[in-house]
C-alpha positions as a Markdown table, in Angstrom:
| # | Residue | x | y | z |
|---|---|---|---|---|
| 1 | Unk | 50.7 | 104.0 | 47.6 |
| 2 | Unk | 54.3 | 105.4 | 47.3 |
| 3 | Unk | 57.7 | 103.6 | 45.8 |
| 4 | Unk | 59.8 | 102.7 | 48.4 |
| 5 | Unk | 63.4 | 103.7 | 46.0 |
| 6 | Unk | 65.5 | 101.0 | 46.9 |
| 7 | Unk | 65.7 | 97.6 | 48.2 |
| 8 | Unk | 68.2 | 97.7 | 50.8 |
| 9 | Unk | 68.8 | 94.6 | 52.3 |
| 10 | Unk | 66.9 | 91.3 | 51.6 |
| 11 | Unk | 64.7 | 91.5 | 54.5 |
| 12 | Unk | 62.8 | 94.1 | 52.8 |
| 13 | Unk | 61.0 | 92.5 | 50.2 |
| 14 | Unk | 58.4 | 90.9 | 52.9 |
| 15 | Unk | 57.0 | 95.1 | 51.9 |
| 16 | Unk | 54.2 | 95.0 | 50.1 |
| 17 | Unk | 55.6 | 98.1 | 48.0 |
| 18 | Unk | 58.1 | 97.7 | 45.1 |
| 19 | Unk | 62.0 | 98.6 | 44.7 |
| 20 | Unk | 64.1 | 98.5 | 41.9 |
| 21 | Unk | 66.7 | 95.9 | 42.6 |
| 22 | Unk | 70.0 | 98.1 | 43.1 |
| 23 | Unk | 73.1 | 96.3 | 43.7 |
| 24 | Unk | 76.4 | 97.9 | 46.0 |
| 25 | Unk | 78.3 | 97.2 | 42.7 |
| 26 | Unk | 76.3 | 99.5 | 40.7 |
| 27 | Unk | 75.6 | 102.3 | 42.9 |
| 28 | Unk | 76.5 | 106.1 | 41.4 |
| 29 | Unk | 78.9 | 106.8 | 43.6 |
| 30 | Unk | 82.8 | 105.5 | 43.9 |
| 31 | Unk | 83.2 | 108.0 | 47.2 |
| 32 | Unk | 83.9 | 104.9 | 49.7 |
| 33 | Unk | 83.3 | 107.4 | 52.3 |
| 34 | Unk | 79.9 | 108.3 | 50.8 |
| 35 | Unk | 79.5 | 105.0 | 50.3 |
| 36 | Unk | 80.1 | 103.9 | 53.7 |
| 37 | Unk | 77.9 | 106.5 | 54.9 |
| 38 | Unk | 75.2 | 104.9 | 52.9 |
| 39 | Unk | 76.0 | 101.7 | 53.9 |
| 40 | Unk | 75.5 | 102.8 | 57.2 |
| 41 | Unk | 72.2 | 104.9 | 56.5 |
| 42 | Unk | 71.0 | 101.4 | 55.1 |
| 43 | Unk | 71.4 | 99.9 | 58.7 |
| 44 | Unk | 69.4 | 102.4 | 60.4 |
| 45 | Unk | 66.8 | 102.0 | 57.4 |
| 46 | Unk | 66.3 | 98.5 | 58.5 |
| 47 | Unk | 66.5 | 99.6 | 62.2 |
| 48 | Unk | 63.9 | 102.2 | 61.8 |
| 49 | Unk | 66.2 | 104.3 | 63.2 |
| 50 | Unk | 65.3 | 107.3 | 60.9 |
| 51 | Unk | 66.6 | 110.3 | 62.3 |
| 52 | Unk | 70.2 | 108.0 | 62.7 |
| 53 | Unk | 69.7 | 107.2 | 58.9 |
| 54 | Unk | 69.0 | 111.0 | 57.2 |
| 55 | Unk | 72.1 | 111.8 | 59.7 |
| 56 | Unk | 74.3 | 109.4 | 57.2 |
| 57 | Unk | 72.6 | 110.1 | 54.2 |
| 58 | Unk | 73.5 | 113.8 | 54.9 |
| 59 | Unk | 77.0 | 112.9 | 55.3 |
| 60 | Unk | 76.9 | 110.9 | 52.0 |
| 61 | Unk | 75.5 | 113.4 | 50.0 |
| 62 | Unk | 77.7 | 116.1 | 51.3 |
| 63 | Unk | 81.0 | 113.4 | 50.1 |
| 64 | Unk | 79.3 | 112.9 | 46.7 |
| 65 | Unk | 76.7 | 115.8 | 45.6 |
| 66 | Unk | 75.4 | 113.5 | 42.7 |
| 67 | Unk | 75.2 | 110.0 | 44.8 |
| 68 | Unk | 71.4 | 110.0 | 43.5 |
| 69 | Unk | 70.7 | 106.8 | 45.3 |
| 70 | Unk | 71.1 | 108.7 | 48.7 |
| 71 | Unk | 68.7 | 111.5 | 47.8 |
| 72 | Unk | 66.3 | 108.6 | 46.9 |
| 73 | Unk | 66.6 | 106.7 | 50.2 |
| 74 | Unk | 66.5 | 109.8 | 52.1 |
| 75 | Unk | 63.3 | 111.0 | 50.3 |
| 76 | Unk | 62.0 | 108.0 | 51.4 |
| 77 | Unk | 62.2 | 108.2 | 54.8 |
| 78 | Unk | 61.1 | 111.4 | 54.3 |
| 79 | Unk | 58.2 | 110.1 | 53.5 |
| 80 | Unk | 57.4 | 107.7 | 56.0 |
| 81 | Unk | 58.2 | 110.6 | 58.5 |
| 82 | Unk | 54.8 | 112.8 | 56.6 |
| 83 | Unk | 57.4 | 115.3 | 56.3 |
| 84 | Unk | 56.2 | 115.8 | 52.7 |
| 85 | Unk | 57.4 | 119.4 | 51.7 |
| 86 | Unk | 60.9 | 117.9 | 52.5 |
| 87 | Unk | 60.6 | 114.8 | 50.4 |
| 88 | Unk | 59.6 | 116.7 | 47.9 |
| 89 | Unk | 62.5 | 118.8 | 47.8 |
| 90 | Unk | 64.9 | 116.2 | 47.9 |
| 91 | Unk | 63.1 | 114.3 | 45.0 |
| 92 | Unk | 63.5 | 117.1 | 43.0 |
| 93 | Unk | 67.2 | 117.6 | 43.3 |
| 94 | Unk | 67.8 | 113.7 | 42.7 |
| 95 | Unk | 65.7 | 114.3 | 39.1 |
| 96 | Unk | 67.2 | 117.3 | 38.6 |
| 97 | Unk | 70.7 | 115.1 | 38.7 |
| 98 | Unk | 69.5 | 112.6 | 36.4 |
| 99 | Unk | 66.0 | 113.0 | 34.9 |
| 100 | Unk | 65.7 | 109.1 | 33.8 |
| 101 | Unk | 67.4 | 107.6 | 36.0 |
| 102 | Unk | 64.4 | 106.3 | 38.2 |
| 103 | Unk | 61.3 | 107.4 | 36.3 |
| 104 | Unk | 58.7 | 106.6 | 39.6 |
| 105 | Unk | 60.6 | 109.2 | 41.0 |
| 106 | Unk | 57.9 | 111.4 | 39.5 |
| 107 | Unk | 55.0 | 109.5 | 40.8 |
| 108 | Unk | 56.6 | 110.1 | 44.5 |
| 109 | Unk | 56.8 | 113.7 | 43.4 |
| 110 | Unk | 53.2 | 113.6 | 42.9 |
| 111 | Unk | 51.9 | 111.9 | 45.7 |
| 112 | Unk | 54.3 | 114.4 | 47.6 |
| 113 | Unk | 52.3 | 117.3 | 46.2 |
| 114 | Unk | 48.9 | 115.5 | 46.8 |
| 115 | Unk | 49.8 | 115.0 | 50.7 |
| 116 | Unk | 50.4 | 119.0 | 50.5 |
| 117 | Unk | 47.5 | 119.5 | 49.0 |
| 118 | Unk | 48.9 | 121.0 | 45.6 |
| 119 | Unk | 46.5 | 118.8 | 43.2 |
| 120 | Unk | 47.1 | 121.1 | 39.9 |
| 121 | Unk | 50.9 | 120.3 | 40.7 |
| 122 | Unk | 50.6 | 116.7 | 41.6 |
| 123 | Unk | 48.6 | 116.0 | 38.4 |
| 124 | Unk | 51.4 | 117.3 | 36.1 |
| 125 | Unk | 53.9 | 115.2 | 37.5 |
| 126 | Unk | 51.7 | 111.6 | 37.4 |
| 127 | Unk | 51.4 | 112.9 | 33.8 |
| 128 | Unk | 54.9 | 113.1 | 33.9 |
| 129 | Unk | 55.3 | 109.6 | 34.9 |
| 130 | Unk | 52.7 | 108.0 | 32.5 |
| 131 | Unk | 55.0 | 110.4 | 29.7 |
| 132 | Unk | 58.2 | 108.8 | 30.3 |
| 133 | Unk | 57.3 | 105.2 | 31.9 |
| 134 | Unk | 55.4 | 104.5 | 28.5 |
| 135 | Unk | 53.7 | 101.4 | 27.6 |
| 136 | Unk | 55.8 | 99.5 | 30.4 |
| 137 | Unk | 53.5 | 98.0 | 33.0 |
| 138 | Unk | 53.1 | 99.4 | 36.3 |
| 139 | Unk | 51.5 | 98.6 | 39.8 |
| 140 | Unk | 51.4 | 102.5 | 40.2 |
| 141 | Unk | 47.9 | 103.6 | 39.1 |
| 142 | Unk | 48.6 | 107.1 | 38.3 |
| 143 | Unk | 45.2 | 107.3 | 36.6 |
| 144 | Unk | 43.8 | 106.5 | 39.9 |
| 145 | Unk | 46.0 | 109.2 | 41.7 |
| 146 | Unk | 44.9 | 112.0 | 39.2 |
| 147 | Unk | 41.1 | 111.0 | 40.0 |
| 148 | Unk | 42.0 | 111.4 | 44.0 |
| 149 | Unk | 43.4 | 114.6 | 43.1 |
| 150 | Unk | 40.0 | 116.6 | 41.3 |
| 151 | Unk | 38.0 | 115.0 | 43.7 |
| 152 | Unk | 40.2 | 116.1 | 46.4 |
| 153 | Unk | 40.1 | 119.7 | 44.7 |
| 154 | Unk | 36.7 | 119.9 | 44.5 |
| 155 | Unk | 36.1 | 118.8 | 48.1 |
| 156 | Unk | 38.3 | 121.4 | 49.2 |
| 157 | Unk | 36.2 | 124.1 | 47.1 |
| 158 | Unk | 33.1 | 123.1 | 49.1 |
| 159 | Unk | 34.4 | 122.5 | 52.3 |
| 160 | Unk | 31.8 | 122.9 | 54.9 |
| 161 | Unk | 33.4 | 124.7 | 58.6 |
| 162 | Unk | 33.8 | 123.5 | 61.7 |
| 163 | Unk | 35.3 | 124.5 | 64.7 |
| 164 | Unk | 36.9 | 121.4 | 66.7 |
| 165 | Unk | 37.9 | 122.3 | 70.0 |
| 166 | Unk | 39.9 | 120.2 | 72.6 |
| 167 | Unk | 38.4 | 117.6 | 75.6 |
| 168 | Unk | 41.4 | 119.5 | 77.6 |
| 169 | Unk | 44.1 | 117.8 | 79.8 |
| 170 | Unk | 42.1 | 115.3 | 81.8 |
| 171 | Unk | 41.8 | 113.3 | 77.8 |
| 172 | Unk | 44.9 | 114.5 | 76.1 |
| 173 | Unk | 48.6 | 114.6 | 77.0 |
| 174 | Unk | 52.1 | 115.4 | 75.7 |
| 175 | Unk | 51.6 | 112.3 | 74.0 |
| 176 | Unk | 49.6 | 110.9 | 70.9 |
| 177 | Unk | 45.9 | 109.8 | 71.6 |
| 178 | Unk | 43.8 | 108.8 | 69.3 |
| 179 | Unk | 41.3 | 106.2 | 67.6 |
| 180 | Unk | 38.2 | 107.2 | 70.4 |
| 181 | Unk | 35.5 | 105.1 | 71.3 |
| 182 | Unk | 32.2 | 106.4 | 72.4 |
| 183 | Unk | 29.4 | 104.5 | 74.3 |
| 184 | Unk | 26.2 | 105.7 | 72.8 |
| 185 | Unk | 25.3 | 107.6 | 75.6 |
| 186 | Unk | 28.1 | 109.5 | 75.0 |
| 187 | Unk | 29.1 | 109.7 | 78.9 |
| 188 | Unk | 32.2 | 106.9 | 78.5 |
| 189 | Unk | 35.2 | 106.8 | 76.0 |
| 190 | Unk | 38.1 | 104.6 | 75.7 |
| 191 | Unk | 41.1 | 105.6 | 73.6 |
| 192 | Unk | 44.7 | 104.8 | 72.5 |
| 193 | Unk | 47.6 | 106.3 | 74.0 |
| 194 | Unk | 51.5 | 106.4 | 72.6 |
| 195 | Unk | 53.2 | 105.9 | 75.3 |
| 196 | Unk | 57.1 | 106.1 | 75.7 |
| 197 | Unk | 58.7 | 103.1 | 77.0 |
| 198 | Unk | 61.0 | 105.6 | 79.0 |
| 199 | Unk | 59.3 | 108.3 | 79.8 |
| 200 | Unk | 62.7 | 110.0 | 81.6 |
| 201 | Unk | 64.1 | 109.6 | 78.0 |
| 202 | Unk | 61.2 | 110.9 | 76.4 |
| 203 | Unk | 61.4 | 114.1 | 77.9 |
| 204 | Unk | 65.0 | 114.5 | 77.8 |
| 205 | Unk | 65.2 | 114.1 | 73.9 |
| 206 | Unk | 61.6 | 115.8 | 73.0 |
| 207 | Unk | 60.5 | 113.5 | 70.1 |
| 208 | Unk | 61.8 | 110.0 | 69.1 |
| 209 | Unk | 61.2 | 107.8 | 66.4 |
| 210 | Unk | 58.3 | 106.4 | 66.5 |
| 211 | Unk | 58.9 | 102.2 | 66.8 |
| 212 | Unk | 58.1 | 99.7 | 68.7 |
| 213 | Unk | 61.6 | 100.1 | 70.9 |
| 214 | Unk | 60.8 | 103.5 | 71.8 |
| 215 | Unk | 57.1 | 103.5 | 72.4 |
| 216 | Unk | 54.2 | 101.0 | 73.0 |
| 217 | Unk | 50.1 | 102.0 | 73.0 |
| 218 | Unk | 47.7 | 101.3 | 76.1 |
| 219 | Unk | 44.1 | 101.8 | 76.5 |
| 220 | Unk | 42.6 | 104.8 | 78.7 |
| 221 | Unk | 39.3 | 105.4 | 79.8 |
| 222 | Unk | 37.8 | 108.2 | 80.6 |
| 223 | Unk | 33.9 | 109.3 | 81.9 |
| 224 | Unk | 31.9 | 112.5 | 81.7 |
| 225 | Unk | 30.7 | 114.0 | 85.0 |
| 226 | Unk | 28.1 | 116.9 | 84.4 |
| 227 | Unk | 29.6 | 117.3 | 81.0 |
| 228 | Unk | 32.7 | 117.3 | 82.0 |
| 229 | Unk | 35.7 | 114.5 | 81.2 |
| 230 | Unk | 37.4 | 113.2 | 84.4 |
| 231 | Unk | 41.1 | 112.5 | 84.5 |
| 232 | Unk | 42.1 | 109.3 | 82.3 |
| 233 | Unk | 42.9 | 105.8 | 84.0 |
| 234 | Unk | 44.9 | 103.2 | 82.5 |
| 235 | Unk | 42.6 | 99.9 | 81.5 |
| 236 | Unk | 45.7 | 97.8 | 83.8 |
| 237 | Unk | 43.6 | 94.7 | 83.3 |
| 238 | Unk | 44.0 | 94.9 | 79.7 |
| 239 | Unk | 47.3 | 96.6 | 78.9 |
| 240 | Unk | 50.4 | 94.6 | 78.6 |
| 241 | Unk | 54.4 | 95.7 | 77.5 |
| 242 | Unk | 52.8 | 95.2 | 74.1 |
| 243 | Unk | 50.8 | 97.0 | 71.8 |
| 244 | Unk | 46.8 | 97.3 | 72.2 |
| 245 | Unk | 45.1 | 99.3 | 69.9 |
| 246 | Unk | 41.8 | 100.2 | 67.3 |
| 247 | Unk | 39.1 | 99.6 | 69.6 |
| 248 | Unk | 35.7 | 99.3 | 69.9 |
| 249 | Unk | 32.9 | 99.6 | 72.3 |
| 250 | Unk | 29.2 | 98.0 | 72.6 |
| 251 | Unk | 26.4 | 100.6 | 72.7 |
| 252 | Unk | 26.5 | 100.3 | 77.1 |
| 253 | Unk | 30.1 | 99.6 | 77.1 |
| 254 | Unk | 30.1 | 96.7 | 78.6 |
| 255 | Unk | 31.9 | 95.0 | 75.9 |
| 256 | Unk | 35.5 | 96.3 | 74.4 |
| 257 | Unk | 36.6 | 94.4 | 71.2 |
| 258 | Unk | 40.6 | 95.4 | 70.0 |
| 259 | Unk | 43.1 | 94.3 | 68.0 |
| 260 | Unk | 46.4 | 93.1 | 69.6 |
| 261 | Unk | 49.6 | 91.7 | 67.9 |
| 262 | Unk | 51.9 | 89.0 | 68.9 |
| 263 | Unk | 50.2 | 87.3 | 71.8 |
| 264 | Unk | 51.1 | 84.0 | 72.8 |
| 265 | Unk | 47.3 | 82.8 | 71.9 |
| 266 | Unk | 47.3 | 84.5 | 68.7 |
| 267 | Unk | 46.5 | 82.5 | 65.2 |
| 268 | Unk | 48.2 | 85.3 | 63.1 |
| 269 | Unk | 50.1 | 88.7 | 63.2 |
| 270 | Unk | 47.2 | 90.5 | 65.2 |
| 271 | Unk | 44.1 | 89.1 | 66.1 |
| 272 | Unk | 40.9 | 90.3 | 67.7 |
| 273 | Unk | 40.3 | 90.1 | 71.3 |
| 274 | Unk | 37.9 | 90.6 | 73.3 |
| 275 | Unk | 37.2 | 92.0 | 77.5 |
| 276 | Unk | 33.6 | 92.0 | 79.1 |
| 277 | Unk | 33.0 | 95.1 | 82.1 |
| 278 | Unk | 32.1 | 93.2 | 85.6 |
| 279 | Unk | 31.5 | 93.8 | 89.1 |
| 280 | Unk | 35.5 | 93.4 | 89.3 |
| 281 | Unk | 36.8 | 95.6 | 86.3 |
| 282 | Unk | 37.6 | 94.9 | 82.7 |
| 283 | Unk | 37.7 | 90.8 | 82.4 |
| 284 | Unk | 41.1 | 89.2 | 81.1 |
| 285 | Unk | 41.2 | 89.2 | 77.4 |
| 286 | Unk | 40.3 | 86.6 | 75.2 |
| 287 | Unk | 41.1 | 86.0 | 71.5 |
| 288 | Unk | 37.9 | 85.6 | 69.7 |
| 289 | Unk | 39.4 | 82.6 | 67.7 |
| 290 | Unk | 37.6 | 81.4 | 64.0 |
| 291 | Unk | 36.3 | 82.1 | 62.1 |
| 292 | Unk | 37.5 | 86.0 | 62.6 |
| 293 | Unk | 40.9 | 85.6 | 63.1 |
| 294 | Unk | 42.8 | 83.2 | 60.9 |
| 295 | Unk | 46.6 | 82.6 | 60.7 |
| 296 | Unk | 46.6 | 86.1 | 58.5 |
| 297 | Unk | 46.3 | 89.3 | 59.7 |
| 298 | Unk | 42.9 | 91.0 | 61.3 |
| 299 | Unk | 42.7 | 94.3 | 62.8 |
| 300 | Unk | 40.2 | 97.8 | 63.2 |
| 301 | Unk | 37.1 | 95.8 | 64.6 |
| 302 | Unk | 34.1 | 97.8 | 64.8 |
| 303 | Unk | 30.4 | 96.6 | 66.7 |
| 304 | Unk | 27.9 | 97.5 | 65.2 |
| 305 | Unk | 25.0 | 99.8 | 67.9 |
| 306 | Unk | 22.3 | 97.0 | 67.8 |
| 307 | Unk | 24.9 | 93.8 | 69.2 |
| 308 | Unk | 24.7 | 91.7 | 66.0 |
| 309 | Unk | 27.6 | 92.5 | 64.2 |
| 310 | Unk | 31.2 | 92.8 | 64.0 |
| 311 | Unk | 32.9 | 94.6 | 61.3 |
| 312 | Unk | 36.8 | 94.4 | 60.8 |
| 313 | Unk | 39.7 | 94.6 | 58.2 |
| 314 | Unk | 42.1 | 91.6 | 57.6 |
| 315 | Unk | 44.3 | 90.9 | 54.7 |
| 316 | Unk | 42.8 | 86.9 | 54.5 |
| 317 | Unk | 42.9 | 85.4 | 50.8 |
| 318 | Unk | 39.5 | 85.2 | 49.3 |
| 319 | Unk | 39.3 | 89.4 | 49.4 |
| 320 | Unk | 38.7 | 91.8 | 46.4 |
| 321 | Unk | 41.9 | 93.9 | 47.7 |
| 322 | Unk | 44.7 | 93.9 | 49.7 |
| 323 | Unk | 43.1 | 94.5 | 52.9 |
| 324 | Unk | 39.8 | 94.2 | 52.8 |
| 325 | Unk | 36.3 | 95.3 | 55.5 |
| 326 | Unk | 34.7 | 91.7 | 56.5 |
| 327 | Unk | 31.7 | 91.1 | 58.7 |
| 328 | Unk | 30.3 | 88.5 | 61.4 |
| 329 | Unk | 27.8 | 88.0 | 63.1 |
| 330 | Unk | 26.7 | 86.7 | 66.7 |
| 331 | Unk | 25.5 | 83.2 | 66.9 |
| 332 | Unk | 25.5 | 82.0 | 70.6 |
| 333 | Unk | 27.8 | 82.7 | 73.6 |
| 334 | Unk | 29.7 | 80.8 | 75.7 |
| 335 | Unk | 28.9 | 80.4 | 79.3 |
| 336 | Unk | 31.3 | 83.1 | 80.6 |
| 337 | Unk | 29.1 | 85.7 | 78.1 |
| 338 | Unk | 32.1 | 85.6 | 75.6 |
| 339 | Unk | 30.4 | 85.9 | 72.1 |
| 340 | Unk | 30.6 | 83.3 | 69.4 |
| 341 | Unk | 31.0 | 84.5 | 66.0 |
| 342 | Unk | 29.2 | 82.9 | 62.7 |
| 343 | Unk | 30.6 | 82.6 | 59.3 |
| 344 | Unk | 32.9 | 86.0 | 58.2 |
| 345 | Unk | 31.3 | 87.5 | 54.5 |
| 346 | Unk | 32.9 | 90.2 | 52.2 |
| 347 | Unk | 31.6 | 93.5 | 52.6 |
| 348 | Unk | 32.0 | 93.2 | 48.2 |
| 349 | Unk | 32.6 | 95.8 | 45.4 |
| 350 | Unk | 30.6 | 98.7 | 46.7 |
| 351 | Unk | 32.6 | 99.0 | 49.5 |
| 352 | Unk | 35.8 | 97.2 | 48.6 |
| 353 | Unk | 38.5 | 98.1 | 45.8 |
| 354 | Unk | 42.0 | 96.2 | 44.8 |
| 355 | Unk | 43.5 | 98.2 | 47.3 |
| 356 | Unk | 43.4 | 98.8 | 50.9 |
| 357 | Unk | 40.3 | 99.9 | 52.9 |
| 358 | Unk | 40.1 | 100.3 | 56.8 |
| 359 | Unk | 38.8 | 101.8 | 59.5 |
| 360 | Unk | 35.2 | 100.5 | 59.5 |
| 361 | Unk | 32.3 | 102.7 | 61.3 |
| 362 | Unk | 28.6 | 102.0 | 61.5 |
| 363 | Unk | 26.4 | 104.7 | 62.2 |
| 364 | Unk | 23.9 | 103.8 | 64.7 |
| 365 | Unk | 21.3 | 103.6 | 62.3 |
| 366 | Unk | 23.2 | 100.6 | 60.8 |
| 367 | Unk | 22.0 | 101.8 | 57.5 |
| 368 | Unk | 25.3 | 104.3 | 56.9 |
| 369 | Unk | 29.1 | 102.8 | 56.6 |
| 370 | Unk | 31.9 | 104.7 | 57.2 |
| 371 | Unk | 35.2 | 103.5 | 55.8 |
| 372 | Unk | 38.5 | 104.7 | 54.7 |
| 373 | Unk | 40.2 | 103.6 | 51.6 |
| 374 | Unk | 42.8 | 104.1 | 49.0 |
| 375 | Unk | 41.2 | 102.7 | 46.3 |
| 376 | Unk | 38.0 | 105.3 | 45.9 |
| 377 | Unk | 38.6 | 108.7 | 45.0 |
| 378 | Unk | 39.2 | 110.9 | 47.3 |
């Protein structure tokens, strides 16, 4: 978890992080121009047009050198970017400005440090923050940020080698693939793609921002052929101008569950779907309805090897966390082979914390979990 720095517009408090309420009246700055610059950079902000808003933030800077909330903003785009050295940077010339004027400033710094792996560093500036925040509450947890840091140090000290290498050009492209899914005979695998909406664009500009008016993700398949990948086809019966993503495949591949967002059958934000493999191709989609999806949000479905159980992460009330790892189970299917789920239980404390977890992976032993999380060290 990071501090967004500012709330810019109304619309922005649907976040799940925290800003300090800053109003235009009380900005640093009486430069209109840097001011309008700002204004501006808060427009792209909202647009997610990034590289538009650092562009204005720039400018705003370079009218007022101690506009702190503009270093603040930009850091925090920085941020969302990954570009963590530079976030970091900028941080420290808005404290160097003012040391108190925005004391999670320092936790940012810290998390900046831990994302570059500089634990020693990041832990003397969450001890900064606890220092000067005090006895006034905070959602921040720096405690919990210094325990992700020595574990992460001591991982790092053990690490064990590996050499990854690359499943070449018939798999991967100029573009982002990722989130793969394995049959277990390891001879299919379906993946996400980033694709550009305008590809003639695309390669015109190099990179753009990454948002949902630039780019959109489809599934691929691909199958091995004497140990070798064959050229990727796009799953057409599946796709759509939308967003398909964090799949995940039965044992003989037959079935494909995924999480899409938006549809017109959808009971919340993103629900799970699921397509069977026939004599024709991948069948049309259905949303697996309740009692896995709910009017909330449910995403990152994994099946389980044996065909009993689906694992998945949704932000439903009744959780230990934000976004919690839930389970179902098969009780019947329907005539056209679509499964029908049973009641959805918690995965608990042992796997869930007050923060978020994701990702879910069940070895095919279905005795070992997999899971990421941000609550656990580490």
């Amino acid at each position: 978890m990071i501090v967004r720095y500012f709330r810019v517009v109304l619309l922005l408090i649907i976040t799940s992080l925290t800003y300090p309420v800053v109003g235009q009246e009380k900005l640093s700055s009486k430069s209109k121009k840097a001011l309008e610059f700002y204004g501006s950079a808060q427009g792209s902000y909202v647009a997610k047009d990034f590289e538009k808003a650092i562009i204005d933030l720039d400018q705003a800077i370079a009218k007022d050198k101690r506009f702190k909330e503009a270093y603040y903003l930009k850091a925090d785009i920085l941020f969302m970017l990954k570009e963590y050295q530079a976030q970091y940077e900028v941080i420290g010339k808005a404290i160097a400005l003012d040391s108190l004027f925005y004391v999670p400033a320092y936790f940012n710094a810290g998390v900046a440090q831990f994302n570059m792996g500089e634990y020693d560093s990041a832990v003397r500036w969450f001890n900064l923050f606890k220092k000067f925040n005090g006895l006034r509450r905070t959602r921040l947890n720096p405690d919990g940020w210094i325990d992700k840091c020595r574990f992460a140090k001591d991982a790092v000290s053990r690490a064990v080698p590996f050499v990854p290498f690359s499943l070449g050009d018939s798999v991967n492209s100029v573009y982002n693939e990722y989130w793969p899914s394995l049959t277990a005979d390891e001879e299919s695998m379906v993946f996400t793609v980033l694709l550009p909406r305008d590809s003639l664009k695309y390669s015109q500009n190099g990179q753009l921002p990454i948002n949902s008016k630039n780019f959109h993700e489809d599934f691929f398949i691909s199958h091995k052929v004497n140990g070798v990948w064959q050229p990727r086809i796009n799953m057409t019966s599946i796709n759509t101008d939308a967003n398909e993503g964090a799949q995940t495949l039965s044992a003989d591949g037959r079935w494909m569950f995924f999480t899409a967002c938006g549809r017109s059958d959808s009971r919340g934000g993103c629900d799970i779907y699921f397509s069977q493999k026939t004599a024709d191709g991948w069948s049309k989609p259905v949303n697996i309805g309740p009692p896995v999806n709910t009017p909330h949000w449910e995403s990152q479905p994994f099946f389980s090897s044996d065909g009993k159980t689906l694992y998945f992460v949704s932000n439903r009330p009744g959780g230990i966390g934000k976004k919690d790892i839930w389970k179902s189970s098969i009780v019947s299917q329907r005539d056209d082979g679509t499964p029908i789920f049973g009641e959805v239980e918690n995965l608990g404390p042992n796997i869930n914390t007050e923060e978020d977890e994701a990702s879910p992976f069940m070895h095919p032993d279905n005795q070992t979990f997999y899971f990421s999380s941000e609550g656990w060290p580490g």
